[in-house]
C-alpha positions as semicolon CSV with decimal commas, in nm:
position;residue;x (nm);y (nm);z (nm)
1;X;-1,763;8,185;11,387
2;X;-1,399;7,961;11,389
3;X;-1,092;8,143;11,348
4;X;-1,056;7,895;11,050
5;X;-1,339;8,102;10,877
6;X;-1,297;8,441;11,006
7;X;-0,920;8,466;10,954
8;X;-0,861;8,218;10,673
9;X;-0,539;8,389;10,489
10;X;-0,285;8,300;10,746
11;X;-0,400;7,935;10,761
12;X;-0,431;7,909;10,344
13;X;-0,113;8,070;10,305
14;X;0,058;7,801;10,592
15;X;-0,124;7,510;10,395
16;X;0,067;7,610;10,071
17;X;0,361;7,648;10,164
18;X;0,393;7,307;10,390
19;X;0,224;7,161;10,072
20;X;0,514;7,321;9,859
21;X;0,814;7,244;10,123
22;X;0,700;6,865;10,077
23;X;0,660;6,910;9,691
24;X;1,043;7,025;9,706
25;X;1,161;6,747;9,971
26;X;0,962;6,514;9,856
27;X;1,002;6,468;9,501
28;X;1,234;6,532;9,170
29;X;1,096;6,730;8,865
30;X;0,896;6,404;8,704
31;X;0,957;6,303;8,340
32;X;0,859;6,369;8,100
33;X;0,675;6,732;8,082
34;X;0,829;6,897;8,441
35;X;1,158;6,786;8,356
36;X;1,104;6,938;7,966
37;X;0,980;7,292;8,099
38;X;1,296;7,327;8,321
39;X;1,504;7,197;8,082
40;X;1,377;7,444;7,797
41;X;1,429;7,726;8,051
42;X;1,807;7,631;8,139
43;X;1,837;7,625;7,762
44;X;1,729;7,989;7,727
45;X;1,954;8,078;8,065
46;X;2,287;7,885;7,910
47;X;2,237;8,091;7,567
48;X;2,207;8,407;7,734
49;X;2,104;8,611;7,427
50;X;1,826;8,835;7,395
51;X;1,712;8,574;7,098
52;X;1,756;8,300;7,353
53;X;1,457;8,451;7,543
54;X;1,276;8,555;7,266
55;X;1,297;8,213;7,097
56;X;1,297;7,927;7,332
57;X;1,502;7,599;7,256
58;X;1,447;7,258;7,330
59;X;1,782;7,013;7,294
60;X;1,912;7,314;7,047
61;X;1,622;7,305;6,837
62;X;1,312;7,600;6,835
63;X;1,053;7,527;7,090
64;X;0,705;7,581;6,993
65;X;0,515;7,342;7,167
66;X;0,428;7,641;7,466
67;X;0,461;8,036;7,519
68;X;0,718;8,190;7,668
69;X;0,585;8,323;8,031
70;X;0,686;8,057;8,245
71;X;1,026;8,017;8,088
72;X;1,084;8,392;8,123
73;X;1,016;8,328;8,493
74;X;1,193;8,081;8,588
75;X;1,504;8,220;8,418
76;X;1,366;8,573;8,655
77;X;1,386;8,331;8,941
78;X;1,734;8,229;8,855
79;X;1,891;8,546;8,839
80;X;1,766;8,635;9,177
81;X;1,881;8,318;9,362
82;X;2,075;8,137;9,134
83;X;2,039;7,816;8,950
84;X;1,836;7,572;9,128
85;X;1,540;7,325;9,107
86;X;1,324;7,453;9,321
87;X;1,239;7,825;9,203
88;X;1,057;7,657;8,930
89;X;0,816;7,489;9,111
90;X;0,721;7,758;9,323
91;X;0,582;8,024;9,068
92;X;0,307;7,790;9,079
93;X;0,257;7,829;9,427
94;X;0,273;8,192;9,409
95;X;0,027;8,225;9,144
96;X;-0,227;7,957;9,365
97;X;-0,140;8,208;9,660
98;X;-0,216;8,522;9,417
99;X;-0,605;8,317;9,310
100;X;-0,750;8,292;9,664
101;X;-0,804;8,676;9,646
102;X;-0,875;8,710;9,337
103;X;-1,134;8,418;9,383
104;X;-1,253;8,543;9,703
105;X;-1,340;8,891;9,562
106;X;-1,501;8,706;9,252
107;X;-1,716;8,537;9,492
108;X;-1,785;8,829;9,719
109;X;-1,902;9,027;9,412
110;X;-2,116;8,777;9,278
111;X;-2,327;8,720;9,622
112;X;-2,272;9,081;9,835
113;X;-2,512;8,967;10,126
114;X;-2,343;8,646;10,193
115;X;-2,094;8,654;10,428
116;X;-1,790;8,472;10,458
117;X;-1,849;8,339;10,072
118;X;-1,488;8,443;9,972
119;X;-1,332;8,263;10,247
120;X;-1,497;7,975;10,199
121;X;-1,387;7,962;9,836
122;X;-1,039;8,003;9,970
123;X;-1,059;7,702;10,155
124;X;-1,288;7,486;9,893
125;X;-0,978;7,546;9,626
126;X;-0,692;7,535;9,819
127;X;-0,823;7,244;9,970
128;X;-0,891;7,023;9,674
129;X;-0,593;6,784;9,635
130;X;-0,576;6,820;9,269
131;X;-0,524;7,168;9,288
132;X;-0,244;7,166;9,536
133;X;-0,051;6,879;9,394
134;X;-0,065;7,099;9,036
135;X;0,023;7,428;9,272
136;X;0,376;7,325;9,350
137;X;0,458;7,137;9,004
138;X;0,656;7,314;8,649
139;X;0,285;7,370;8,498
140;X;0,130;7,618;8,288
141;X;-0,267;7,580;8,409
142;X;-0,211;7,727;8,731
143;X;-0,059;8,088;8,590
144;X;-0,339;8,049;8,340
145;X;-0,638;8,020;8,648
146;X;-0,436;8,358;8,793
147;X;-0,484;8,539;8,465
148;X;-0,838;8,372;8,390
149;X;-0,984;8,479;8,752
150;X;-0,810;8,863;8,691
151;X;-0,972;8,868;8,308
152;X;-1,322;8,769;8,511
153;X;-1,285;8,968;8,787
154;X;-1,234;9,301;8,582
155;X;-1,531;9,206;8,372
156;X;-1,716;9,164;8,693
157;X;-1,625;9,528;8,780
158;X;-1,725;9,655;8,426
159;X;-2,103;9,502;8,526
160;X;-2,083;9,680;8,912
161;X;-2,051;9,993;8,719
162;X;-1,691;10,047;8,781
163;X;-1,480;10,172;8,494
164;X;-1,121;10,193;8,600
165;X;-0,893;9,882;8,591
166;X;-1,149;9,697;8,415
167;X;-1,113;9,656;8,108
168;X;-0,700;9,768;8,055
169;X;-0,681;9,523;8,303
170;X;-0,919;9,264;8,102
171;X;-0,672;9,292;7,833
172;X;-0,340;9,287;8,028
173;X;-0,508;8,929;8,163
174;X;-0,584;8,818;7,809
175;X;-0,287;8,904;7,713
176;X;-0,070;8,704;7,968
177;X;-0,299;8,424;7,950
178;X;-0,189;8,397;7,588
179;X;0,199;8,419;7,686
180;X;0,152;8,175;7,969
181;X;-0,051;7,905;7,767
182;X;-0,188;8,046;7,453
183;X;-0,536;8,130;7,299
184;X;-0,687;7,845;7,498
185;X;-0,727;8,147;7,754
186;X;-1,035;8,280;7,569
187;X;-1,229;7,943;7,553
188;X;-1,210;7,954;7,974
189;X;-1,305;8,349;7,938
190;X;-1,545;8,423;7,667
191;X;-1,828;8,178;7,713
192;X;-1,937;8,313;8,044
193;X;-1,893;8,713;7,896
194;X;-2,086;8,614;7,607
195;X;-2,371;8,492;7,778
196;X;-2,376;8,850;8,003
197;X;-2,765;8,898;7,937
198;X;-2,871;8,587;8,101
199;X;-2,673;8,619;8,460
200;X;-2,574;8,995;8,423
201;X;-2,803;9,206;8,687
202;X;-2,821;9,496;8,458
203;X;-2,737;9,567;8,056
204;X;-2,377;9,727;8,048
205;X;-2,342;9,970;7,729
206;X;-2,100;9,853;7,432
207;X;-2,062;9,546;7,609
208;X;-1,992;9,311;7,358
209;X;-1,773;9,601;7,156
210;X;-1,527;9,631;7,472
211;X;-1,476;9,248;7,497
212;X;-1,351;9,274;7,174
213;X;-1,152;9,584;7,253
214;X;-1,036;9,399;7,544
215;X;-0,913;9,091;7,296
216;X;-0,756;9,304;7,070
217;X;-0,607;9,454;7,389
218;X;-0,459;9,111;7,438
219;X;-0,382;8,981;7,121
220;X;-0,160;9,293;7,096
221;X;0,062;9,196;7,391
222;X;0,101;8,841;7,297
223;X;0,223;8,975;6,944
224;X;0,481;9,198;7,075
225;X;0,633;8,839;7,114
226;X;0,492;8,630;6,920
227;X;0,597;8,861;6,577
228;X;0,946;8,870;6,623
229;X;0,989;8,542;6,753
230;X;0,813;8,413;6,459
231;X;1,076;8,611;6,194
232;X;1,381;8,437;6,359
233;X;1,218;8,099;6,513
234;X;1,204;7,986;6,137
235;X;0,913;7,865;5,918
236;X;0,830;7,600;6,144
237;X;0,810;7,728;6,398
238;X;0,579;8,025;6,265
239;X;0,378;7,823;6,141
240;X;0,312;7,622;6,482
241;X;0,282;7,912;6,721
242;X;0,006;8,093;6,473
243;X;-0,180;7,757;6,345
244;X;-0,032;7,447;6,451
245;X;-0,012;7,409;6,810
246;X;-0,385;7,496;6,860
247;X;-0,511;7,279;6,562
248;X;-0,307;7,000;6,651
249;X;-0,467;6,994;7,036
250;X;-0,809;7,053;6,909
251;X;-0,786;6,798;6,699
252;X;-0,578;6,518;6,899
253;X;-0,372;6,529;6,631
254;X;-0,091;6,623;6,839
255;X;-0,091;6,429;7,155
256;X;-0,334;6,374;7,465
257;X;-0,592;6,197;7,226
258;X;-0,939;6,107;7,486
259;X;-1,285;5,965;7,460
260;X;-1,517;6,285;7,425
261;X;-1,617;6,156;7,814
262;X;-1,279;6,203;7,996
263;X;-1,355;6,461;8,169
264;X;-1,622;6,303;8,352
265;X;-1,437;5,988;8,413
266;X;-1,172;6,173;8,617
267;X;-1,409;6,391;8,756
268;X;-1,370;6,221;9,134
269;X;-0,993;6,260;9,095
270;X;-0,999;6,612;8,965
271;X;-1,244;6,718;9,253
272;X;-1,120;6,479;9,572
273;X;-1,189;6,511;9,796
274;X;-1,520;6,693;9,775
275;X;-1,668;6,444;9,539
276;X;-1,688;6,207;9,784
277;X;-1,834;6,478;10,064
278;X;-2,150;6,427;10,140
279;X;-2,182;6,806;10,247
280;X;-2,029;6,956;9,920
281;X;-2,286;6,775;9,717
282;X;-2,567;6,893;9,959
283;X;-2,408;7,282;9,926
284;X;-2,415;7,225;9,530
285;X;-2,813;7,184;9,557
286;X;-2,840;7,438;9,778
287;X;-2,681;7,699;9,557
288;X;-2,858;7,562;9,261
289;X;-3,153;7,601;9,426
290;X;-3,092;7,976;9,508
291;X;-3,378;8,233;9,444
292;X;-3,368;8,614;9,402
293;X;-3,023;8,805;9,364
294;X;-2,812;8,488;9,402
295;X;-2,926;8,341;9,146
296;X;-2,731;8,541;8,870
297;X;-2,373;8,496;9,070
298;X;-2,501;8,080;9,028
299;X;-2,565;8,144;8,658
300;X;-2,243;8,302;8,602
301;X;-2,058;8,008;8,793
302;X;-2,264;7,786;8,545
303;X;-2,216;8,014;8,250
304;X;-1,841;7,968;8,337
305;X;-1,818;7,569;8,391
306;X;-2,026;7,432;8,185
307;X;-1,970;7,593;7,779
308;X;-1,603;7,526;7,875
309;X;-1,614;7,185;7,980
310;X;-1,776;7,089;7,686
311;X;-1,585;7,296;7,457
312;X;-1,272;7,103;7,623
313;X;-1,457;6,773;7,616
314;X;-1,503;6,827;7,218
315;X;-1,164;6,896;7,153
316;X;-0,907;6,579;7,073
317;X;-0,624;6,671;7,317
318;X;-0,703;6,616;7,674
319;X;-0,552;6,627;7,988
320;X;-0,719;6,616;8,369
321;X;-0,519;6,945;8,433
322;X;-0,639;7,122;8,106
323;X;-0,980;7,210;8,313
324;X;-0,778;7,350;8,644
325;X;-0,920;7,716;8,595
326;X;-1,264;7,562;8,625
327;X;-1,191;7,469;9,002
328;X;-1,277;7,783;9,154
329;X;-1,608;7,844;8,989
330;X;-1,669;7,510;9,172
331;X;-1,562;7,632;9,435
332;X;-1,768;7,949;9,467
333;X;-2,071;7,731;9,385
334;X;-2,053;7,524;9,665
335;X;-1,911;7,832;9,896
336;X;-2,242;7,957;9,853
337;X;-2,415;7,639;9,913
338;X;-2,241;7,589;10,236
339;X;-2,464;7,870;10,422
340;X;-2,713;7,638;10,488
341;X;-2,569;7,302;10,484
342;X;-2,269;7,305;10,707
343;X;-2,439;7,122;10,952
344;X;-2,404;6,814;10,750
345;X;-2,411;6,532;11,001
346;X;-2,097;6,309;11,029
347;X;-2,209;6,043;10,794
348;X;-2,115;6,275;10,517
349;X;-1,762;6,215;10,579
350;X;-1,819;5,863;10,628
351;X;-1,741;5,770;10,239
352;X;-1,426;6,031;10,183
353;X;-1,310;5,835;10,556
354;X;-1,343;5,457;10,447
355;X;-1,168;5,563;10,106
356;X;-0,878;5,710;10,312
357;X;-0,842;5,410;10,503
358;X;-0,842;5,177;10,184
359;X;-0,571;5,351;10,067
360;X;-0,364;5,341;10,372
361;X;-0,426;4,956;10,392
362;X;-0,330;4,912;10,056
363;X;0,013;5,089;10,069
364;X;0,040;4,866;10,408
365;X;-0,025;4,533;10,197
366;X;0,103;4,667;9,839
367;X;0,106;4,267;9,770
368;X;-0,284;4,285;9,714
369;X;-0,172;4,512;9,384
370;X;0,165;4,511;9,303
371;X;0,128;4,249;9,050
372;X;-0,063;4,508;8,825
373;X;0,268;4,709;8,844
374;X;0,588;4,512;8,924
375;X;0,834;4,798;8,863
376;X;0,693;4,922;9,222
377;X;0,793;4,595;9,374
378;X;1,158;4,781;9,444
379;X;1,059;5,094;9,596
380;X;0,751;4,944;9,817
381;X;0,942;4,937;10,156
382;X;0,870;5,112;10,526
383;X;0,761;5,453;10,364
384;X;0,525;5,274;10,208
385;X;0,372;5,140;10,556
386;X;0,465;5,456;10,746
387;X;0,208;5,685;10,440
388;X;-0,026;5,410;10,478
389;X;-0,063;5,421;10,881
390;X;-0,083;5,777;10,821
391;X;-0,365;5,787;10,553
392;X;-0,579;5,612;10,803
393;X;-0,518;5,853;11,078
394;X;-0,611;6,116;10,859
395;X;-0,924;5,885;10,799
396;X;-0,993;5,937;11,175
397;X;-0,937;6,248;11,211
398;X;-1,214;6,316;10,932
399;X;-1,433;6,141;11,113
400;X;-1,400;6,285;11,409
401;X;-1,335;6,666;11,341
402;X;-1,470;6,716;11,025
403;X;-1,793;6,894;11,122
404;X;-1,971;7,239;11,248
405;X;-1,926;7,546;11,042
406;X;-1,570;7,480;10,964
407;X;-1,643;7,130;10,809
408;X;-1,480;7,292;10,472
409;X;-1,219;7,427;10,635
410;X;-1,095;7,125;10,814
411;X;-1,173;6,897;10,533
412;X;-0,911;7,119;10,348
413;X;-0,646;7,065;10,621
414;X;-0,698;6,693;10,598
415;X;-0,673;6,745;10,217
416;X;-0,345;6,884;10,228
417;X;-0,201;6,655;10,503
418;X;-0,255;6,362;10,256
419;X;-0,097;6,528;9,963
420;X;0,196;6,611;10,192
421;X;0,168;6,216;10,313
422;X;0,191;6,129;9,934
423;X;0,467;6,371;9,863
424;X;0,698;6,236;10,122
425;X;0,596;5,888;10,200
426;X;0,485;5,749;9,876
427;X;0,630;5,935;9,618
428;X;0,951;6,012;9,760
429;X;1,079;5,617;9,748
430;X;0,990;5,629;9,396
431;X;1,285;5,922;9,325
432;X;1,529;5,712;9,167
433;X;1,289;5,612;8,911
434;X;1,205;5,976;8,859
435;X;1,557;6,186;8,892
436;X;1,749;6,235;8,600
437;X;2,004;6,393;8,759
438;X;2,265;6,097;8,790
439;X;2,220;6,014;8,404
440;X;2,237;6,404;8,281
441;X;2,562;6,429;8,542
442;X;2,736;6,101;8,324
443;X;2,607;6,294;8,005
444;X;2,802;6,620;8,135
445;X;3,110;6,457;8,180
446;X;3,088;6,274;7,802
447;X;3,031;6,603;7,691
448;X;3,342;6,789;7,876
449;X;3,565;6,509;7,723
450;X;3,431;6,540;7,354
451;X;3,271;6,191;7,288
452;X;2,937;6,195;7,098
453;X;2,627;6,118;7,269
454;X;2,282;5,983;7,077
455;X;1,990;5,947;7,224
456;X;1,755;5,637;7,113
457;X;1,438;5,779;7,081
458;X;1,252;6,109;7,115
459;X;1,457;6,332;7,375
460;X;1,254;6,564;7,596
461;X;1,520;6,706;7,753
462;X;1,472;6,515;8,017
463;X;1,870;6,524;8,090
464;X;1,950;6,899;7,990
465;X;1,897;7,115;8,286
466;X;2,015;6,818;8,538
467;X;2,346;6,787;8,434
468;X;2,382;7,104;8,299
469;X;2,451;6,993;7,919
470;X;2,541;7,315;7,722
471;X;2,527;7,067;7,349
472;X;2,290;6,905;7,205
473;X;2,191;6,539;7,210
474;X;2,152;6,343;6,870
475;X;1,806;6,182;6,814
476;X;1,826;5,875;6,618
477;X;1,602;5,550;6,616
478;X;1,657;5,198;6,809
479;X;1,718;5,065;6,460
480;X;2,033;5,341;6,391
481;X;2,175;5,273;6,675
482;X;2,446;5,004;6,543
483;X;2,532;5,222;6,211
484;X;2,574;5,568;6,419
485;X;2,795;5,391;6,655
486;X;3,035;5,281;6,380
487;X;3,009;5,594;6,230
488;X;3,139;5,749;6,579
489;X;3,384;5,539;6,724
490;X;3,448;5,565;7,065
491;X;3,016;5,725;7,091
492;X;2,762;5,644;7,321
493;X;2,374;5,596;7,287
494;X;2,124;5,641;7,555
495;X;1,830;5,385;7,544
496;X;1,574;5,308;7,695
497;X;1,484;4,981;7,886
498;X;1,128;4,863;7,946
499;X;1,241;4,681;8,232
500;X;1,490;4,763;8,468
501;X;1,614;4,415;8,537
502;X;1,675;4,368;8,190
503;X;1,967;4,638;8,273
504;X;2,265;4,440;8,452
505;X;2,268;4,238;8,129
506;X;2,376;4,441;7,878
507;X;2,741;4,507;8,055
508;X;2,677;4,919;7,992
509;X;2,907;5,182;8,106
510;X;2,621;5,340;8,324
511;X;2,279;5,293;8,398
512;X;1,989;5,395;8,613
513;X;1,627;5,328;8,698
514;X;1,409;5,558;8,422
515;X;1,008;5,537;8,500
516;X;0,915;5,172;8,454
517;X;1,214;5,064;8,309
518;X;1,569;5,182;8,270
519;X;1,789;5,396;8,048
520;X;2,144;5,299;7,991
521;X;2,440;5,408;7,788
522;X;2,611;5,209;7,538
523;X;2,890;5,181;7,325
524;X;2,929;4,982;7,077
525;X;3,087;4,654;7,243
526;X;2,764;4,706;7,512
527;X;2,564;4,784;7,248
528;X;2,541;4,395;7,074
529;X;2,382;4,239;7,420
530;X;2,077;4,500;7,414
531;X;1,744;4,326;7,435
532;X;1,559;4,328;7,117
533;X;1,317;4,501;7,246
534;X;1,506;4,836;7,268
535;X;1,625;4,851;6,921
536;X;1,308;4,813;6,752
């Protein structure tokens, strides 16, 4: 058996961390939701008061929008190694490090006889690019798979027969699920326990009465927060964390509206690059097709994926990362598969290896597409080329070593050598467009000299935590933007550009490149030669 499958830990653990070390060198914090969380977090770290952490702050104002767990990390983070941008990205890592065991064990549980099924879980969800470009980003969904898989896991125990850590710990999970992303925790956990007496080997007494034990469990942790912050957040803010927030994403109401299909439509994306593996869709029959005792560890993977994915598809709010802590029942599905289908000849690499190579030749010859997206026309240089050259080695290499018992293994490695080649050859050109460090830093020193600073639009705090702004920004619209400037002499406005050309025009004190466009500050002589586009 390969080392790769025998002793998969050290090799997992290497892959992350390379994968992480490019996120960090390869990259700023992108706008608008990684630079928000940090933000929000510095926010609770400059006001320093116990009702700082108990109530978080965006731009000065209550922030309801997400629990506090990740906030109260990253501020952990901070006091052990100081203010910096890159403890916040790796808790995610950390808690994608903490699910391969808590996966593998899952897995190992749900088929005893079949060896090396946990490992190769390991290396089906570490090795999914999706997964490892959202394990070393400022996100929520991986902290929520590490509490989802340790709620699951102690259930699992309950049905072995096992009765300590199961179902304190069930609780304790439900509970931090809640405080890292709220009650959408129970729609990933529930289902499959609620369907028990189809994929449960034997009855377990009082089932259904400890679940709900175990929810009360956790609803009592995330209310030793959620109580106190709601008597000094305010009224609004009560009202959103208890009601709001989850009505607004079930309905689309708040943001993230999709067609009831989404999910399926970025299916390939959310699963590359084993939807395009010939071998992982041959494991997936295999396991469905599994007879005897294997058959209830399939029906609990299924019991798991499926009620979820439509209860997500039925809700209004949707985002491709919203289904993350469905990955490793995937996984486990087609770790079992793999027994008898790792022989896969090498034509089942043959489509993931021509897609490869299409991307390399297209960041070769970005003329072919730039016109769809101009913008890129500055950044598309000899990174660009370099990524592409290396997306079709990496096309060869699949080709030629992707096979044998460690297909899944080395399909994972070639997995997480292109996210590292997008990291720091295609994404990294693109940093000015994404760092708002040089704006926040011309923000900071506005703010040490007293002027007044607006900002044009809806701020996300995408400045805060970048140049270290310790007051709030104004929010006004394009179309105040004259009258509050003559109501603060001597004031500047941020706003936003669509294009960044449009930029050297307007004569401002100091802009940069912002996305697809630009943001630039104004007074109110600069102010007169914006575009009409950005006032309206």
């Amino acid at each position: 058996m390969s080392l790769l499958i025998r002793q998969p830990r050290p090799f997992l653990f290497l892959l992350l961390a390379l994968v992480a070390l490019a996120s960090v060198f390869g990259r700023p914090d992108i706008p608008i939701d990684e630079t928000r969380y940090v933000s929000v977090a510095w926010e609770m770290w400059n006001g320093g008061t116990w009702l700082d952490f108990l109530v978080p702050h965006k731009n000065g104002e209550p922030y309801h929008h997400k629990p506090p767990l990740l906030f109260w990390l990253i501020n952990l983070g901070w006091m052990l190694t100081g203010l910096n941008d890159w403890w916040p990205r790796l808790i995610s890592t950390l808690f994608a490090l903490g699910c391969l065991p808590l996966a593998a064990a899952m897995a190992a549980r749900l088929w005893r006889h079949e060896g090396g099924v946990g490992e190769r879980t390991g290396w089906l969800l570490t090795g999914s690019a999706f997964w490892l470009f959202f394990a070393t980003s400022v996100v929520f969904d991986v902290m929520l798979t590490f509490f989802v898989l340790l709620a699951l896991l102690a259930a699992l125990r309950a049905v072995g027969g096992e009765r300590r850590g199961t179902w304190g710990v069930f609780g304790l999970a439900i509970g931090l699920g809640v405080l890292a992303k709220g009650p959408v925790v129970l729609l990933h956990v529930l289902p499959v326990l609620l369907l028990a007496p189809w994929w449960a080997p034997r009855r377990v007494g009082g089932w259904y009465r400890k679940i709900g034990l175990g929810v009360v469990l956790g609803t009592a942790i995330a209310l030793l927060w959620a109580v106190p912050a709601a008597f000094f957040g305010g009224e609004e803010f009560r009202h959103a964390i208890f009601w709001g927030q989850t009505a607004g994403r079930v309905s689309g109401t708040l943001a993230h509206k999709q067609p009831v299909w989404f999910y399926l439509a970025v299916l390939p994306v959310i699963v590359f690059p084993w939807f395009f593996w010939g071998g992982a869709w041959r494991a997936l029959w295999a396991a469905f097709a599994e007879r005897g005792e294997n058959v209830h560890g399939v029906r609990f993977c299924l019991a798991w994926l499926l009620p979820t994915l439509i209860g997500f598809s039925l809700t209004g709010g949707k985002q491709a990362h919203y289904i993350l802590p469905l990955l490793p029942a995937l996984a486990m599905l087609m770790a079992l598969g793999q027994k008898k289908t790792w022989v896969a000849g090498r034509w089942s690499v043959v489509p993931l290896a021509l897609l490869l190579a299409t991307m390399g030749v297209l960041f070769i010859l970005p003329g072919l597409w730039l016109a769809k997206a101009p913008w890129l026309t500055a950044y598309a240089g000899a990174e660009w080329q370099l990524g592409g050259a290396l997306l079709i080695g990496l096309a060869v290499v699949t080709l030629v070593f992707v096979r044998g018992e460690a297909a899944a293994a080395r399909l994972a490695l070639v997995s997480g050598g292109m996210v590292m080649v997008v990291l720091l050859c295609l994404l990294r050109p693109l940093a000015p467009a994404f760092d708002t460090t040089p704006f926040g830093q011309r923000l900071k020193q506005l703010e040490q000299q007293g002027v007044p600073v607006a900002n044009a639009a809806g701020y996300a705090d995408q400045f805060h935590f970048y140049g270290r702004l310790t007051r709030p920004l104004v929010e006004i619209t394009r179309s105040e933007i004259g009258n509050w400037l003559v109501a603060h002499p001597g004031g500047r406005v941020a706003v936003y550009l669509k294009r960044a050309d449009e930029a050297p025009a307007v004569g401002a004190e100091f802009w940069q490149p912002y996305l697809e466009g630009a943001v630039v500050l104004v007074d109110a002589q600069s102010a007169r030669r914006l575009p009409a586009s950005a006032t309206r």
